[in-house]
N, C-alpha and C positions, 0 to 999 in steps of 0.2 A: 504493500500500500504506500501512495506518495504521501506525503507532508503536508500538510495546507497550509497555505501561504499566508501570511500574515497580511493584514490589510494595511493600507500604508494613505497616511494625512498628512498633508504638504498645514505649517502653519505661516501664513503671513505676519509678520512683527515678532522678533526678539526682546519686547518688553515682558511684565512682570506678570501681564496673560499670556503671553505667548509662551513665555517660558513653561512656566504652570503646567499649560495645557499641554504642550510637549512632553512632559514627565510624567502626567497623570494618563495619560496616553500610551506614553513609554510601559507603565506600569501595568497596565491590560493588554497589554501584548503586541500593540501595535507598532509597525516602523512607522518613524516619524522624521520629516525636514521642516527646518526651520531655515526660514528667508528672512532677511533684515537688507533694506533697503538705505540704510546710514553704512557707512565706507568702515567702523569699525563698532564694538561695542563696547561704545562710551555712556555712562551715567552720570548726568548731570549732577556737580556736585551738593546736593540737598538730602534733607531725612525724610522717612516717612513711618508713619505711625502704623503699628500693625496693633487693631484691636483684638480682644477675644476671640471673635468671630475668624476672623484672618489667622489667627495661630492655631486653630482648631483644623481651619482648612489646611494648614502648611504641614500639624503634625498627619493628618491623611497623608501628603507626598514625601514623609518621612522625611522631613526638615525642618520640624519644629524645634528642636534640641539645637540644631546646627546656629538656627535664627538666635533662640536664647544667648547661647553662647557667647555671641559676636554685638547683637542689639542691647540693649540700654531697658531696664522696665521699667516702667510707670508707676511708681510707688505714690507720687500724690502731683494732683494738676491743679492748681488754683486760679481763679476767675478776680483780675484786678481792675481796679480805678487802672485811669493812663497815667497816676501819679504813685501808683501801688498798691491802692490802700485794697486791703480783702474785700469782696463782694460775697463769695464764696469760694470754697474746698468742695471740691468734687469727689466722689463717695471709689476710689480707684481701689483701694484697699478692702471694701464689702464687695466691689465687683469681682475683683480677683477670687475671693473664696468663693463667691456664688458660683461665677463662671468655670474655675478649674484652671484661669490662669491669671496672668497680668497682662495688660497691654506692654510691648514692645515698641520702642523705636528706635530705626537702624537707618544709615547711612545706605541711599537706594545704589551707591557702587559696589558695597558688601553685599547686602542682599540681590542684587545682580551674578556678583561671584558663585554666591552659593547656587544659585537658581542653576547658572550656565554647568556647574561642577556635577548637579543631580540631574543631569540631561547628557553627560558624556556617552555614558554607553547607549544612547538615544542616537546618535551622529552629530558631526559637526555642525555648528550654526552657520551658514553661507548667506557673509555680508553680502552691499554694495549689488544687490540683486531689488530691482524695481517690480513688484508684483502691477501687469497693465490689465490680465483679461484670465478668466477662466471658461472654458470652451465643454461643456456638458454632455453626458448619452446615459443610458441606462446603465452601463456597465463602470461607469467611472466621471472624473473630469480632466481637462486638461490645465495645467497652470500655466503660465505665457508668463515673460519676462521681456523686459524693454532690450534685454541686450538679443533678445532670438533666443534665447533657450527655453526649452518647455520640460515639463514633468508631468507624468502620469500620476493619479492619486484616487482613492476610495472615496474623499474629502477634502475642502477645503475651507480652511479655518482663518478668517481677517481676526485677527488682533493687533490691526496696525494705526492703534490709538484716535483720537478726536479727530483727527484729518485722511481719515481710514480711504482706500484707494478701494476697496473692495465693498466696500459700503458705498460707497458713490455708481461703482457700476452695479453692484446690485440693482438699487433705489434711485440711483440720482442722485443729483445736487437739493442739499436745504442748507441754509444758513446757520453761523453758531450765535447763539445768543450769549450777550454781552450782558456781564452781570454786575458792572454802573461801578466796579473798581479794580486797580492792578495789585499785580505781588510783585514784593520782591524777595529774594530766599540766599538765605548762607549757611556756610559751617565757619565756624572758628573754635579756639582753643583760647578762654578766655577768665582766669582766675574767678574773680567775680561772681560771672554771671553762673558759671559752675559752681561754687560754692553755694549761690542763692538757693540752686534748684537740682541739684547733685538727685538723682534717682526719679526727676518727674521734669514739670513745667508749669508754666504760666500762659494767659493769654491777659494783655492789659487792652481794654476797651476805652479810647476816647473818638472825638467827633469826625464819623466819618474815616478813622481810620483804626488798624488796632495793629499790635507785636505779638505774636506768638514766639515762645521758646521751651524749647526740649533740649534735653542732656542724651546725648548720645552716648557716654561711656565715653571710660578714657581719655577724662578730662574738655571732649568737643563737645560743642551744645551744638543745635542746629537751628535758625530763627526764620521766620516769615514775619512781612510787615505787608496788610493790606489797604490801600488808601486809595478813597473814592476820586475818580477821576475820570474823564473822557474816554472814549474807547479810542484804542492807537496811538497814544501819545506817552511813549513809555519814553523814562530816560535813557539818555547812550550810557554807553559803559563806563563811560571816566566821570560821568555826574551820576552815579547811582549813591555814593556811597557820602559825597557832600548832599545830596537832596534828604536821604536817609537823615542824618544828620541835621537838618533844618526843619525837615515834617517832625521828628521825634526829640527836638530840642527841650529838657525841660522835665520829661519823662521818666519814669520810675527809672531806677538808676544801671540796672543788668539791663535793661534797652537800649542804654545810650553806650554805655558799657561794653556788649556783642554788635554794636554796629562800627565803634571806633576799631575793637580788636578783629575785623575780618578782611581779609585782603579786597582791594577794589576790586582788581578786575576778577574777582569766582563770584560777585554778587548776580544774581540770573534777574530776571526782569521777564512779566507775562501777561497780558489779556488775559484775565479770567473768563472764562466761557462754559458754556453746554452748551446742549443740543435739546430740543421736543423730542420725547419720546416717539420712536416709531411702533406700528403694527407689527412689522415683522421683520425679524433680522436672518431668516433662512429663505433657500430658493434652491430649491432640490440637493445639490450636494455641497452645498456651501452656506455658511454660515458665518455670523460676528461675534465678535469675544470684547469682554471689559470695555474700554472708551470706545473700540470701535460703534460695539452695539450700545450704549448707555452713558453717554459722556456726561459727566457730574461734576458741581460744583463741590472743592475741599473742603466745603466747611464741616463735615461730620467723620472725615478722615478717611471714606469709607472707597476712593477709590480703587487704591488695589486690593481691598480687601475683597471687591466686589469680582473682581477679574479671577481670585485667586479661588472664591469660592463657583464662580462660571467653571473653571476648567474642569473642577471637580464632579461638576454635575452633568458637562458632557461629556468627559470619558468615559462616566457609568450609562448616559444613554447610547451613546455611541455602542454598546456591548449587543444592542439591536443589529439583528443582519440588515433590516431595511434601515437606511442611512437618512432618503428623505423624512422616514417616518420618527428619526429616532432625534433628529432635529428638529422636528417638529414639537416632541417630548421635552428638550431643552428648552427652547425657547418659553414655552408653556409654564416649564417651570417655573424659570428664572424670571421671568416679563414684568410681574405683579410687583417683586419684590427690589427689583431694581428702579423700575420707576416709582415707586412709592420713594426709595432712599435718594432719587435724584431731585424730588420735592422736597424732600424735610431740607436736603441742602442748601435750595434753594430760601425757601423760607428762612432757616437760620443763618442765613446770609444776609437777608436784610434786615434779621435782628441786632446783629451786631456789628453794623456798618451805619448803625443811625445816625444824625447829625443834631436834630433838632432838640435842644437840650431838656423839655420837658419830658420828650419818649424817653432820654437815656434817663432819668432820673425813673424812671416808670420800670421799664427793664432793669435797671441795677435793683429795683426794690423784688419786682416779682423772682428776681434769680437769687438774691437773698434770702428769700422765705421758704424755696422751693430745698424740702426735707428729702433726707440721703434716699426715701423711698419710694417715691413722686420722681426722683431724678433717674433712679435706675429703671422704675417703671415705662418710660418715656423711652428711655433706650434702650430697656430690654430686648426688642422686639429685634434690632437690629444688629447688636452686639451680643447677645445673648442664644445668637441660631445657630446653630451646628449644622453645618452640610452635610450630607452623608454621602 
């Protein structure tokens, strides 16, 4: 008797779904390629928050331990004035025994390493490859690359973020929606601010703009600062880091503190955006992963957590011989619960970007009152899921 052949899924994008999906993929038995259309795999230098939910998904691809290891946990985040003063503590420490762990936050070039390192025996990732078209029949599809080369595949998988190439030929062109402010995002290594917040973070909310800062471990913190503003008009590189400095002049003190200590030119500068949810992210043997299919605004932290727990739910449908059918099952899944989390984003996005000083008085009061069990309840629903 022969062998049977493993079925094999081309994924588009080397980001933190694409990787995911490659492994959890790798792990049911499938050969899997991975295409990245950036000339190398470089991760912008910034953090990102991996809540409960996302560590639950990670230890499914048996890389939760690895994540611990290396990321930074969340032992306590507090919610401040722009001048410091407490608003509130966030209940991180009841989440953690509830949930079974602690939120993490890691440097997304380490959690990149590990991702690419539990995909080796998956095959190599092959840069600097343009995904333009995939070409369909009953028995497969084709993948098309701008250089002429093509691949045969069972599937295929866009995971090539908010400006997704495979989501535009699926669907078309839609617009991203501008969400009325930008970021800016660092690491440094900074006494201070490290000392303030050694094992969590802060977020300080004033008009119209606010700081975020996490500890990364190993003495690095990593900060975002979001400040309402026109859409497109981001600072150049050599004025980020004086503008920083002039918006945040005045400021609770590990603000001003992680903005003097970080080198100018790694500060990253971005349009915040999303996207309207669509109807459907599959079309017979193809399909969308994390930003491709559900671009979200960061305010809930939740986007790769969202990618990480995607991968996990299509490589177990994918276990389906019918491939249209078993995408179809994904999407079904996941649809509900990703657009519902790309609202709350939404919404907590313009709670905490408010300008007008009677709201902010109004919101620092309701977010003071709101008891550790009112808080978790609110995001249980979100951080509290377990994929399976």
């Amino acid at each position: 008797m022969g062998t049977v052949k493993k079925r094999k899924a081309i994924v588009i994008g080397a980001g933190i779904g694409g990787l995911c999906t490659a492994l959890s993929l790798h792990l049911q038995g499938w050969r899997v390629s991975v295409y990245e259309k950036a000339k190398s795999l470089r991760e912008a230098g910034a953090g990102i928050v991996l809540a409960a939910n996302a560590m639950k998904a990670l230890d499914l691809l048996g890389l939760g331990a690895k994540v611990r290891n290396v990321g930074a946990p969340v032992i306590h985040a507090d919610i401040r004035t722009w001048d410091g003063k407490i608003i509130t503590s966030l209940p991180a420490a009841i989440q953690a025994v509830r949930y079974g762990t602690q939120s993490y936050v890691i440097h997304r070039a380490d959690l990149q390493s590990i991702l690419v390192q539990g995909i080796t025996a998956a095959g190599p990732i092959q840069t600097n490859k343009q995904w333009i078209d995939g070409k369909q029949s009953d028995q497969g599809v084709i993948a098309i690359f701008e250089d002429g080369t093509q691949e045969d595949a069972d599937v295929v998988i866009g995971a090539d973020g908010i400006h997704s190439a495979v989501r535009e030929r699926l669907f078309g062109q839609s617009p991203v929606r501008y969400s009325g402010y930008i970021a800016l995002r660092g690491v440094c290594s900074n006494e201070e601010a490290h000392n303030a917040n050694d094992g969590g973070g802060f977020e300080a909310l004033g008009p119209g703009k606010r700081f975020g800062l996490s500890s990364l471990g190993n003495g690095r913190v990593f900060w975002f600062a979001a400040i309402n503003a026109p859409q497109g008009i981001l600072p150049p590189v050599e004025e980020r880091k004086s503008e920083l400095l002039r918006q945040f002049h005045g400021w609770y003190s590990p603000v001003v503190s992680a903005i003097e200590a970080t080198e100018a030119s790694t500060i990253l500068a971005h349009d915040i955006v999303d996207r309207p949810p669509i109807p459907r992210w599959s079309s017979g043997r193809m399909t969308l992963l994390g930003d491709a299919a559900h671009p979200m605004l960061p305010n809930l932290g939740q986007g790769g957590a969202q990618a990480i727990e995607d991968a996990v739910v299509l490589a177990r449908c994918l276990q389906h011989p019918d491939i249209p059918a078993a995408l179809s099952a994904y999407e079904k899944e996941r649809m509900a619960r990703t657009n519902r989390i790309v609202r709350m984003s939404r919404s907590m996005g313009r709670m905490v970007q408010l300008e007008n000083p009677l709201l902010i008085y109004g919101r620092n009061k309701l977010l003071a009152s709101l008891s550790d069990a009112r808080f978790i309840s609110r995001f249980d629903p979100i951080i509290g899921f377990e994929v399976q």
